[in-house]
N, C-alpha and C positions, 0 to 999 in steps of 0.2 A: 594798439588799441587795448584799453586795460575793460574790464570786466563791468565797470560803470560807467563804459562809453555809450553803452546803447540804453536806449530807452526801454525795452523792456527790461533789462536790469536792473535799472533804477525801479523801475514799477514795481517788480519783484521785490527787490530788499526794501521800498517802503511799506509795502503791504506785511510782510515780514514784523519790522518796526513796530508798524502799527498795531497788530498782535499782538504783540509782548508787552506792550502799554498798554496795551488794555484790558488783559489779563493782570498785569502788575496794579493797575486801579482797581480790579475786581477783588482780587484779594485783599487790597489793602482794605478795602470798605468790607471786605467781611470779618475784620479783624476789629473793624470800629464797632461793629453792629453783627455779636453772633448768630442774628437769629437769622439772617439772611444765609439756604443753605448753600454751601458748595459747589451744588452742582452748578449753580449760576458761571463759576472760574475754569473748576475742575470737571474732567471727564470721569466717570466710573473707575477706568484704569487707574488715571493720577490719585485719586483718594485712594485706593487699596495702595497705592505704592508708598504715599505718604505714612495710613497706616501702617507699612512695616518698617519703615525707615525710622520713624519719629522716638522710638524707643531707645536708637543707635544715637540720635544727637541730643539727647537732653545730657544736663550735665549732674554732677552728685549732688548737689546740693540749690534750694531754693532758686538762690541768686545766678543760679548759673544756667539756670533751665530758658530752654528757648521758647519764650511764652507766641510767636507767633505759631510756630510749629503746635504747641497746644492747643491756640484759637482755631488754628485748622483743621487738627481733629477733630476737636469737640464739634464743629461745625459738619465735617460728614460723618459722622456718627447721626445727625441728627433724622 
C-alpha cells in the first residue's frame, strides 16, 4: 500500500495543494496591485525573511533585478 492509498492521505496532500495555490494566487495579485498589503499572503515571519533575503537575489544591474521579489517588499514595507 503506497502512501496515497488511504483516504486521509489523499485529504492531507490536497489540503496541502490547496494551500500553495492559494498562497501562489495571493501573491500573484499582489504583484498586480501593490496596494493590497502582504499580510493578506505572507505571515509576519515570511516578510522579515523576504526582507533579508531579497538584497541576496537582486541582480547588478536593472534588467536583472527580480522585480517580484521588489513588489514584495515594497508591499510589506507597507
Amino acid at each position: 500500500m503506497t502512501q496515497l492509498e488511504s483516504i486521509e492521505a489523499i485529504q492531507r496532500l490536497s489540503v496541502l495543494a490547496i494551500s500553495v495555490a492559494v498562497k501562489t494566487l495571493q501573491m500573484m495579485e499582489g504583484r498586480e496591485r501593490p496596494d493590497i498589503p502582504a499580510s493578506i499572503a505572507l505571515s509576519e515571519q515570511e516578510q522579515q525573511c523576504l526582507l533579508q533575503i531579497a538584497p541576496t537575489l537582486e541582480g547588478k544591474t536593472s534588467i536583472t533585478k527580480i522585480e517580484i521579489m521588489r513588489g514584495l517588499i515594497a508591499t510589506c514595507m507597507l
